[in-house]
NUMIMI-599962 format. One record per residue (C-alpha): residue number from 1; x, y, z. Coordinates in Angstrom, 3 decimals, always signed. Layout:
N
ATOM:NUM:X:Y:Z
...
***
This chain:
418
ATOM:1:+99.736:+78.535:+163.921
ATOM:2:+100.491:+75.203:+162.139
ATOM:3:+104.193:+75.351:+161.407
ATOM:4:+105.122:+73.124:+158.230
ATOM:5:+108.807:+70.990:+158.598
ATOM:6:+111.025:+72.331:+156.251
ATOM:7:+111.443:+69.151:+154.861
ATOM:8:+108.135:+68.770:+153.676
ATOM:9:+108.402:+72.175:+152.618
ATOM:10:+111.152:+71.395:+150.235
ATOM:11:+109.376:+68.164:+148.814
ATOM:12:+106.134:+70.123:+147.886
ATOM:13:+107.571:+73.476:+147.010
ATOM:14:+108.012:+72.333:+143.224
ATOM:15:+104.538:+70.495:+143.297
ATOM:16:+103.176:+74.139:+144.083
ATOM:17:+104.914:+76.058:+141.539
ATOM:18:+103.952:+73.608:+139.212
ATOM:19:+100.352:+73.493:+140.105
ATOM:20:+100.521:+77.462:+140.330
ATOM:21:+102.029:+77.018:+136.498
ATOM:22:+98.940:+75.214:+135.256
ATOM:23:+96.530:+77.431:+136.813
ATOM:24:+97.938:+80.743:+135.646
ATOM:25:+98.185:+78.681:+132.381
ATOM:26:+94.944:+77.448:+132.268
ATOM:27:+93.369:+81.097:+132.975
ATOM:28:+95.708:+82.765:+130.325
ATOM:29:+94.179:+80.101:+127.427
ATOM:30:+90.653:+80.973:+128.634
ATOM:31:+91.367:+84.543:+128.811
ATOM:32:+93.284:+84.308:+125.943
ATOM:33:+90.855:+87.364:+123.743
ATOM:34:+91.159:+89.351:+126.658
ATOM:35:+94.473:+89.320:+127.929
ATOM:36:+95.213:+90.117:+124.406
ATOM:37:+93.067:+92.591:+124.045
ATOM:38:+94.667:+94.287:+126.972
ATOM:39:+98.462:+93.672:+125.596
ATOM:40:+98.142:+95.171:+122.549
ATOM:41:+96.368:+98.492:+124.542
ATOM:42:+99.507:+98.945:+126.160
ATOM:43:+101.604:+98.213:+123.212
ATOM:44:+100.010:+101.003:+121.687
ATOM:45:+100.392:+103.006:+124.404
ATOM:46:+104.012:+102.835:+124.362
ATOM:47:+104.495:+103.157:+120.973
ATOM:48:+106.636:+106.500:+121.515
ATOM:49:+108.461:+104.547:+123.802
ATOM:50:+109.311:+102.306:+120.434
ATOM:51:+109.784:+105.099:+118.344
ATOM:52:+112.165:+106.902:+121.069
ATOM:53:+114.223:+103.955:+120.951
ATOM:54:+114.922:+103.746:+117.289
ATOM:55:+115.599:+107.136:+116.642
ATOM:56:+118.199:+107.420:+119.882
ATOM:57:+119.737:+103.958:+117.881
ATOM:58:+120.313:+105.704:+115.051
ATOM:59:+121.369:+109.392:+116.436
ATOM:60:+123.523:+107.252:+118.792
ATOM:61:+125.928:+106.099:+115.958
ATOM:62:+127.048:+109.620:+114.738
ATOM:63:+126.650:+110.752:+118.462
ATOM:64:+129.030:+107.922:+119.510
ATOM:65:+132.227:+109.520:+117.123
ATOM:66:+131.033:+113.137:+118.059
ATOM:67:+131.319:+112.263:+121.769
ATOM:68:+134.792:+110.439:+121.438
ATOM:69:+136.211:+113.826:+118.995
ATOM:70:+135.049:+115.776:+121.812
ATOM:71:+136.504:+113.937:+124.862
ATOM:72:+140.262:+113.625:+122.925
ATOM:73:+140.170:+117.297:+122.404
ATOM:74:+139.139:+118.036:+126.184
ATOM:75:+142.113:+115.219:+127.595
ATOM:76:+144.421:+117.250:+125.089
ATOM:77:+143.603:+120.502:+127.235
ATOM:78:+145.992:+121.253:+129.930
ATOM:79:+143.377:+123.658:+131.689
ATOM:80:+140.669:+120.543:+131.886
ATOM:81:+138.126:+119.833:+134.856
ATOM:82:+137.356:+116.457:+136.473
ATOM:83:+136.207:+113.953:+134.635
ATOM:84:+132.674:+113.559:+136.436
ATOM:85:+131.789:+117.276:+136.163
ATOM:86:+133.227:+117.267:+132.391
ATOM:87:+130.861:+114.307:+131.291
ATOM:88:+127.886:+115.877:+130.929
ATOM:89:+128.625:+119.034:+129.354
ATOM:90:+130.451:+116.656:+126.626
ATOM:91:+127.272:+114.892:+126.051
ATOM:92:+125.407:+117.822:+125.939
ATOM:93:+127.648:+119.701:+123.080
ATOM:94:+127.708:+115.567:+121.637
ATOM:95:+124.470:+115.758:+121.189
ATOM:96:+123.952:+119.292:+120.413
ATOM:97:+126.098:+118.661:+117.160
ATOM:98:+124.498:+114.826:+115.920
ATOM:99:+121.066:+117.061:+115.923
ATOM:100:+123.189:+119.912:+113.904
ATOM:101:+124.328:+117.002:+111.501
ATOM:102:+120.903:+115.402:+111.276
ATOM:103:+119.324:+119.010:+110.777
ATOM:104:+121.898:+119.725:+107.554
ATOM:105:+121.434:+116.114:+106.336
ATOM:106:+117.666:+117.567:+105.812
ATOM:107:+118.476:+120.269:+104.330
ATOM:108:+121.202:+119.198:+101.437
ATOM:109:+117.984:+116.438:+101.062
ATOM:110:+114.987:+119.390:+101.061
ATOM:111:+117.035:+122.166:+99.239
ATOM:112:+119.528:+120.156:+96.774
ATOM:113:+117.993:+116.576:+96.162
ATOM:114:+113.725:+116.667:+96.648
ATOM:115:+113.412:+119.690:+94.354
ATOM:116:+115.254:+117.906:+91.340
ATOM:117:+113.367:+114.946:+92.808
ATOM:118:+110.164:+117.015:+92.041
ATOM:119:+110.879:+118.324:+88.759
ATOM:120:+111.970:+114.928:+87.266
ATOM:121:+108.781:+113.167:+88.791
ATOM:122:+106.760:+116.316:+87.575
ATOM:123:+108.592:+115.788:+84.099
ATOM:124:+107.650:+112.069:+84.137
ATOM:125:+103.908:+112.814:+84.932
ATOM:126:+103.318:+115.293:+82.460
ATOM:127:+105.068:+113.010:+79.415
ATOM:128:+103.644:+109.815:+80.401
ATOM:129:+101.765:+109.401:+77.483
ATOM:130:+104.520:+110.810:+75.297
ATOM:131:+106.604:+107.296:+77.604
ATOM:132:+103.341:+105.347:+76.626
ATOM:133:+103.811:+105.514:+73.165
ATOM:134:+107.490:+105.677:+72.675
ATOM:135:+107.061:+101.924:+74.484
ATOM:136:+104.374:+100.744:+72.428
ATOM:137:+106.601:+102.364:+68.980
ATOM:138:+109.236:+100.672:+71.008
ATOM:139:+107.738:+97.454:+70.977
ATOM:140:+106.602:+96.740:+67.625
ATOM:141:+109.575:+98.179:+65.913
ATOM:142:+111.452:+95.337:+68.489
ATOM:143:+108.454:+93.244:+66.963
ATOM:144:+109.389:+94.207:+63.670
ATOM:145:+112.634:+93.543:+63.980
ATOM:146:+111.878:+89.878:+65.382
ATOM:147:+109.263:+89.383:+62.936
ATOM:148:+106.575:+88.815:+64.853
ATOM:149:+104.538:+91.928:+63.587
ATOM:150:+101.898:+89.748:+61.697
ATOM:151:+100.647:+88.245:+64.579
ATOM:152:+96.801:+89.914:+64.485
ATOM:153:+94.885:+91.121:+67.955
ATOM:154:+91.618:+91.164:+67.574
ATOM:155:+88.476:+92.091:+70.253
ATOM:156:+85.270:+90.739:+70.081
ATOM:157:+83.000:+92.784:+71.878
ATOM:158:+80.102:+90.153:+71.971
ATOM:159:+82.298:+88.147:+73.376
ATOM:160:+83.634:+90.577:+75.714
ATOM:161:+80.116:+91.488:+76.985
ATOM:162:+78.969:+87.460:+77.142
ATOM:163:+82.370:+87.319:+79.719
ATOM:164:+81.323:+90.503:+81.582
ATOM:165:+77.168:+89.257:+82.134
ATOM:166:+79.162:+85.734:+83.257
ATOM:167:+81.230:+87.671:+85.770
ATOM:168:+77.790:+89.089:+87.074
ATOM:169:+79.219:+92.859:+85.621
ATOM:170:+76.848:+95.248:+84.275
ATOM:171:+76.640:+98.801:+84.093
ATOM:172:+74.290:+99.279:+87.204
ATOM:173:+76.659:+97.073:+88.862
ATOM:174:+79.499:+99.048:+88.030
ATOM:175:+77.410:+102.427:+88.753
ATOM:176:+76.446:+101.268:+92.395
ATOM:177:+80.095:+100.170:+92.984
ATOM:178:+81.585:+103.713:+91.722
ATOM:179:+78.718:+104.943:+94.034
ATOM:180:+79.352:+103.206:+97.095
ATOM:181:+83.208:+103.981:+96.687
ATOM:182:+82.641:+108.019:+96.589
ATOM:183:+80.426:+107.569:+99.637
ATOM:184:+82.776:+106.119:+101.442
ATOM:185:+85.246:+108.675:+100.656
ATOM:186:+84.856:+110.818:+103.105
ATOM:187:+85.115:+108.892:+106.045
ATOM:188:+88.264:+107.502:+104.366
ATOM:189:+89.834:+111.010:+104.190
ATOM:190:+89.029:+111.427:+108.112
ATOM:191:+90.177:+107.838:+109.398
ATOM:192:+93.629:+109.023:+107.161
ATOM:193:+93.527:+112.022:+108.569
ATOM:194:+93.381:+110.854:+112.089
ATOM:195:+95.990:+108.005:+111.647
ATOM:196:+98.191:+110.908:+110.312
ATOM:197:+97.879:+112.968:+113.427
ATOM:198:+98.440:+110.100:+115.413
ATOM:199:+101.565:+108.865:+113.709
ATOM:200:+103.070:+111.925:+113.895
ATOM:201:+102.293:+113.116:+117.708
ATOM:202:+103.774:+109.915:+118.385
ATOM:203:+106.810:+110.580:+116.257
ATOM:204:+107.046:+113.973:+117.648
ATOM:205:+106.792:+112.659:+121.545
ATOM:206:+109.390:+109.408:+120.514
ATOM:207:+111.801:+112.450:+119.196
ATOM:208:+111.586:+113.841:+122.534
ATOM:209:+112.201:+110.633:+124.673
ATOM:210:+115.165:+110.160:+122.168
ATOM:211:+116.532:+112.833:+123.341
ATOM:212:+116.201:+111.865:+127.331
ATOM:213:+117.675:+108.470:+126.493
ATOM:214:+120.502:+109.742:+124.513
ATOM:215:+121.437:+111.952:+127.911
ATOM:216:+121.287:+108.923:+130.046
ATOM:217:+121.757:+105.923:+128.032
ATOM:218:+124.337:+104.365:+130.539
ATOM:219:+121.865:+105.098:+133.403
ATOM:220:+119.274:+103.622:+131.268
ATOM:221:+121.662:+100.997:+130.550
ATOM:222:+122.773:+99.742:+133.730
ATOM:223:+118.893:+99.822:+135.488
ATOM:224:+118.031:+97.123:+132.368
ATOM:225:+121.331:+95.028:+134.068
ATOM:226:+120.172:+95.017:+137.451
ATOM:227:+116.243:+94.214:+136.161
ATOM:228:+117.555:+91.526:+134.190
ATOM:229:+119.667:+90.447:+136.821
ATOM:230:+117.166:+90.989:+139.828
ATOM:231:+114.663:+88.180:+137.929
ATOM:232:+117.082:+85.688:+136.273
ATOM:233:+119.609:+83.416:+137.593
ATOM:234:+123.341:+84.917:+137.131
ATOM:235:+124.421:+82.706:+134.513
ATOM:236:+120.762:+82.928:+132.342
ATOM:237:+121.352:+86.693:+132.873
ATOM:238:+125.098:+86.974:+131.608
ATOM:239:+124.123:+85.000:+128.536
ATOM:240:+121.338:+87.182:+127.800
ATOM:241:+123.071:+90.360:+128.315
ATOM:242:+125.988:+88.685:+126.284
ATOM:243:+123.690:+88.215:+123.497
ATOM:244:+122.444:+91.624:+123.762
ATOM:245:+125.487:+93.347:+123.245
ATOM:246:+126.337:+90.822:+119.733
ATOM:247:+122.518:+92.427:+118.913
ATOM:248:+123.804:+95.878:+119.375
ATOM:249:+127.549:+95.890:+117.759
ATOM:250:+125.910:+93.888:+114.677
ATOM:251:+123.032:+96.268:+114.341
ATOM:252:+125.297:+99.120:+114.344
ATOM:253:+127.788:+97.858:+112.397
ATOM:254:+125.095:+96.625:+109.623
ATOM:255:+123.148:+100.384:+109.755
ATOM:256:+125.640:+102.545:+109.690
ATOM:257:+127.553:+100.556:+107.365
ATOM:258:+124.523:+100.277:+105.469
ATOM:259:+123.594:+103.760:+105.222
ATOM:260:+127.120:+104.822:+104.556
ATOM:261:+127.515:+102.298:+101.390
ATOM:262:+123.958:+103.801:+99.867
ATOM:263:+125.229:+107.307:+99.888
ATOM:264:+128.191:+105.946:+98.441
ATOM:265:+126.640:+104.031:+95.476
ATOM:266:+123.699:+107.362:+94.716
ATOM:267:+127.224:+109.316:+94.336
ATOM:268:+128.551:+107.179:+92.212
ATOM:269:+125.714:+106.394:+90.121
ATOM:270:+124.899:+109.780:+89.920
ATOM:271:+127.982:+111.085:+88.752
ATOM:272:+128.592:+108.115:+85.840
ATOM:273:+124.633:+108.343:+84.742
ATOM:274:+125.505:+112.467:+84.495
ATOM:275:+129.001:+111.476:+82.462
ATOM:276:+127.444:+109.022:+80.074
ATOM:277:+124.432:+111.898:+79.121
ATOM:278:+121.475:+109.528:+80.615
ATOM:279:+118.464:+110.632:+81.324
ATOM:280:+116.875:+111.276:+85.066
ATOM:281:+120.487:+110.756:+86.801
ATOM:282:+119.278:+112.248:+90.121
ATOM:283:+115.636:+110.690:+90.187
ATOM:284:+117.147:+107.179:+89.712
ATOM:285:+120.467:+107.263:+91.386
ATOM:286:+118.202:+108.585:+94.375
ATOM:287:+116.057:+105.400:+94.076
ATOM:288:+118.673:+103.097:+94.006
ATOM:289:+120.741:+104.967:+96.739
ATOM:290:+117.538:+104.197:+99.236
ATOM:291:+116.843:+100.693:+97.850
ATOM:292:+120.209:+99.521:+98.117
ATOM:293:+119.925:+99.780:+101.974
ATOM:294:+117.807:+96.451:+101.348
ATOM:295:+120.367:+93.396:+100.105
ATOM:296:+119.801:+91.922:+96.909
ATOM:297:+116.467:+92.308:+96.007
ATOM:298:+117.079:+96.487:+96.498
ATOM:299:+119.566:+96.401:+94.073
ATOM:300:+117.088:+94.489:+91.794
ATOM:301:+113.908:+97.032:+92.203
ATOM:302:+116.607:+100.014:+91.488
ATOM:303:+117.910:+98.573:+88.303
ATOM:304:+114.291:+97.693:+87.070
ATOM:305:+112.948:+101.082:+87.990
ATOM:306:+115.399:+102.757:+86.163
ATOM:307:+115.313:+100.726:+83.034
ATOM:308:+111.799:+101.074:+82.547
ATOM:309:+112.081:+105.323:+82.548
ATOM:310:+114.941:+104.742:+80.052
ATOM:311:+113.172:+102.675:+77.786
ATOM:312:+110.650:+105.266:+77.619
ATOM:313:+112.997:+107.213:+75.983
ATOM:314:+115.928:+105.352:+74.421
ATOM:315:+115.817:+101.241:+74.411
ATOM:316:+119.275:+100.853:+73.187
ATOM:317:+120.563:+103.099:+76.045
ATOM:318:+118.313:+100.985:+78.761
ATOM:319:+120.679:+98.306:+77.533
ATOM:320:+123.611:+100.196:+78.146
ATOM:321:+121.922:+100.847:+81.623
ATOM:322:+121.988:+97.003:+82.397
ATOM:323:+124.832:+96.164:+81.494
ATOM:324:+126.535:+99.528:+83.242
ATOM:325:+124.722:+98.543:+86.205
ATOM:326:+125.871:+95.192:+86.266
ATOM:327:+129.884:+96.832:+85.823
ATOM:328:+128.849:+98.847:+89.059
ATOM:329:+127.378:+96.504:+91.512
ATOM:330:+130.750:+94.324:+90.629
ATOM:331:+132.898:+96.706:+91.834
ATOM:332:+130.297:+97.975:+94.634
ATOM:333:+130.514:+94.518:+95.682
ATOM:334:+134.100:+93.644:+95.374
ATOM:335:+135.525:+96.973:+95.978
ATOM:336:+132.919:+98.865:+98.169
ATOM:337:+131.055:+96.966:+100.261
ATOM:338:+134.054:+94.742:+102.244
ATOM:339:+135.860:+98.047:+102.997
ATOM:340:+132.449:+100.252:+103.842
ATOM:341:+130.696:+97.257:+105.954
ATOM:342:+133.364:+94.719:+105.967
ATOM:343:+132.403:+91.207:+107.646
ATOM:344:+130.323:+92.430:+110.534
ATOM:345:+127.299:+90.722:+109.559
ATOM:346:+129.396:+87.650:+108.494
ATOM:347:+126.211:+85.760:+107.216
ATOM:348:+126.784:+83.194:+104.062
ATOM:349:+125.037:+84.398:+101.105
ATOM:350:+121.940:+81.770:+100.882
ATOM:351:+121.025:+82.601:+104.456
ATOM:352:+121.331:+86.247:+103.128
ATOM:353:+118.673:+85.595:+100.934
ATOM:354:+116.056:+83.470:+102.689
ATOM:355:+116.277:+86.019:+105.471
ATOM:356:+115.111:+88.671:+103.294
ATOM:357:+112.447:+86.076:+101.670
ATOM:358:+111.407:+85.176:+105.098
ATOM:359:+111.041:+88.414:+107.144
ATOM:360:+109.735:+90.586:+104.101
ATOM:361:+107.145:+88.083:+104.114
ATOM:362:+106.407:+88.339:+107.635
ATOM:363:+107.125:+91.795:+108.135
ATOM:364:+106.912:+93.328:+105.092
ATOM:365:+109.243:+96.373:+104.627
ATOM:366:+110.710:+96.577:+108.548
ATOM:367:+111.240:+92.661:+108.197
ATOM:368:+113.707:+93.814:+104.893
ATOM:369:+115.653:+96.020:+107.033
ATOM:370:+116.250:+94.263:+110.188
ATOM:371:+116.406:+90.446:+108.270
ATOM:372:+119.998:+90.459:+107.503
ATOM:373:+121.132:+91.497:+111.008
ATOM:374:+118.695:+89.278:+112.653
ATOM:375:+119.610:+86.495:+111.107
ATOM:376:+123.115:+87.322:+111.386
ATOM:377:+122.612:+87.196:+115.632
ATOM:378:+120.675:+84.198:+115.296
ATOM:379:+122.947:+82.635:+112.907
ATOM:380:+126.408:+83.176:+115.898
ATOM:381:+123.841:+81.755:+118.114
ATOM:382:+122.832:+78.752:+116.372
ATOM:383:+126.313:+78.073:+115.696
ATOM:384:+127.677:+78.712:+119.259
ATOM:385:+125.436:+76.282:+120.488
ATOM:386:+126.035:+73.576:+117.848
ATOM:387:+129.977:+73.950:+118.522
ATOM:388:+129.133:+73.996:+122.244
ATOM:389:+126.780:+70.701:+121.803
ATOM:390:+129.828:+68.822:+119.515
ATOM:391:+131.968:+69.578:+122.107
ATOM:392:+130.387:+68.478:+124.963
ATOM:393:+129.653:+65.462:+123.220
ATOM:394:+133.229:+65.021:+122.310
ATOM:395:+132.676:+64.817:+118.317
ATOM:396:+134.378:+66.322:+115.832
ATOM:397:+134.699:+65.842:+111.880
ATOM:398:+137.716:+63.999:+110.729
ATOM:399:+138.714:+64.848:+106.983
ATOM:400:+136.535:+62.640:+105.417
ATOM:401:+133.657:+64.404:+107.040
ATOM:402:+132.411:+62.001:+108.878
ATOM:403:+132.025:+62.710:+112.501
ATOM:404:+134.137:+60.571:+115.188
ATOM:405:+134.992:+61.127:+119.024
ATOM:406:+137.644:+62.703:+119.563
ATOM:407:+139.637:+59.739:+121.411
ATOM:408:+138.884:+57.716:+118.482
ATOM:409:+141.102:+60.396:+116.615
ATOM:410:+143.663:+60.961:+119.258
ATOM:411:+144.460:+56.834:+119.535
ATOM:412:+144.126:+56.212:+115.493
ATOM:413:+147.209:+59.475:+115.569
ATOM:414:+149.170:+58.073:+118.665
ATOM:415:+152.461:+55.655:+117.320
ATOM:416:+151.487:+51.800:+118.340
ATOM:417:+154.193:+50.241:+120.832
ATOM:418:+155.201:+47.844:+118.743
***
């Protein structure tokens, strides 16, 4: 056997990873369909997984204040066991009581909130064209009173057929079209039933693997730490397990601050829209309870959603409905939403915005949710590594705003000798 000097060894050894590199990364662009393929068959298969992991997130934050209640009472009990063998049965009641809280946070929602849900969307349905033509009266009396009611509207329906035979429209056209779409009806009804089965066995089996990880979390925990550390060097692996932590506390803080401010706000609407007499108080205080979990543009939907049911009815008092939302979201926003959320996220408002532009674009809804705390992780990042960059660099901004080095400040501030 051929031994190789170690020398040599250590010349070639990065020639070899790097030609091992270029293989593997030369077989992965040619394989590139497949290997996909592949990737996205597991992803799927651990969808649960995904699901489990979200809903222990969320149970986690109520389960988290539980758990702490729990241990101060048992430390405040003379008669206590150990420590080690009182753990467990703490988590256990812990989580016992988030699914108690989680169960009656369904039913206030199914017994209290969905039926008057119901009979205000059943309410809407059944006078929409009673809403149709209280807008249209609405209209041209605001016409009227504008003066623009002489202003003719005419249809030509010669003209409106020549525009439909340029289109390439007819009536056999339409015919086949309706045709071909109540053919295909059926097999819509059966790939929509068999999504729904899917999503919710896999909603079902995430619920269950919540449940595991919210028993073992720290177990769970620490085996991600010693993976992490087992394939990274120290340092990379500290700074990624650093950064995972600022991901957690500013998720947390941003959810459950979040959540807490929209129940807040439905209240409050709710109980002003039922002082003031208006109309569908529950239906839209509801709506812009769950849109307001989305920044900015959630307040926006809600206010436009409930303006257009109170027009329906009473114009004047959809313009009391603006301007008492806009009294609201002042003192939501001033009042509020500092002492309910506070400056977790810390993100300026213009990054606020694009981030919801950006990942609602990219991820529709779910891109909403997560784009404020996202950005607000990235955002600490960027800026640690910018400060970190400046001052390894030795720059700094003197008050002019220009950036110097920083013993170009220090000698312009030391007294001269003379």
């Amino acid at each position: 056997m051929i031994m190789i000097p170690k020398d040599i060894l250590n010349r070639i050894r990065p020639w070899l990873w790097l030609s091992t590199y270029t293989v593997l990364l030369c077989f992965v662009l040619l394989h590139f369909p497949e290997i996909w393929s592949v990737v996205s068959q597991l992803l799927s298969l651990l969808t649960p997984l995904f699901y489990a992991i979200a809903i222990a997130f969320v149970l986690n934050q109520p389960m988290k204040a539980i758990e702490a209640m729990l241990k101060k009472v048992a430390l405040a009990n003379p008669l206590r066991r150990k420590k080690r063998k009182e753990e467990p049965k703490v988590r256990g009641i812990a989580i016992f009581l988030t699914l108690l809280l989680a169960l009656a946070v369904l039913f206030v929602l199914s017994s209290i909130i969905f039926p008057q849900l119901i009979t205000s969307i059943g309410q809407l349905i059944n006078n929409c064209v009673v809403y149709a033509t209280n807008i249209v009266a609405n209209v041209n009396t605001l016409l009227e009173q504008l003066h623009l009611d002489n202003i003719e509207w005419e249809i030509d329906a010669a003209k409106l057929q020549s525009t439909l035979d340029q289109l390439g429209l007819s009536y056999e056209k339409l015919l086949q079209t309706a045709t071909d779409v109540v053919g295909g009806t059926g097999m819509t009804v059966i790939n929509n039933l068999s999504a729904l089965t899917s999503a919710l066995s896999n909603w079902v089996m995430g619920f269950m693997l919540s449940l595991y990880l919210l028993s073992s979390k720290e177990k769970f925990i620490r085996q991600c730490k010693k993976l992490i550390g087992a394939l990274l060097p120290l340092k990379t692996a500290n700074r990624l397990l650093l950064i995972g932590q600022q991901a957690n506390q500013t998720f947390s803080s941003f959810f459950s601050g979040q959540l807490l401010e929209a129940c807040i706000l439905a209240l409050l609407y709710y109980i002003s829209m039922t002082l003031f007499n208006m109309p569908y108080a529950m239906l839209i205080s509801t709506v812009i309870g769950v849109t307001s979990i989305v920044p900015i543009f959630g307040a926006m939907i809600g206010m436009a959603f409930g303006c257009i049911l109170i027009f329906a009815i009473n114009p004047w008092m959809s313009l009391f409905f603006m301007v008492f939302f806009q009294i609201v979201q002042q003192f939501e926003n001033n009042l509020i939403y500092p002492r309910v959320v506070g400056k977790s996220v810390g993100l300026p408002g213009i990054w606020v915005l694009l981030s919801i532009v950006v990942c609602g674009g990219l991820w529709g809804l779910f891109g909403m949710l997560i784009a404020v705390p996202l950005t607000a992780v990235s955002y600490t990042l960027l800026s640690d590594w910018v400060n970190s960059m400046m001052k390894k660099k030795r720059q700094t901004l003197d008050e002019n705003g220009m950036l110097i080095l920083k013993e170009e400040e220090e000698e312009e501030n030391q007294p001269s000798a003379e």
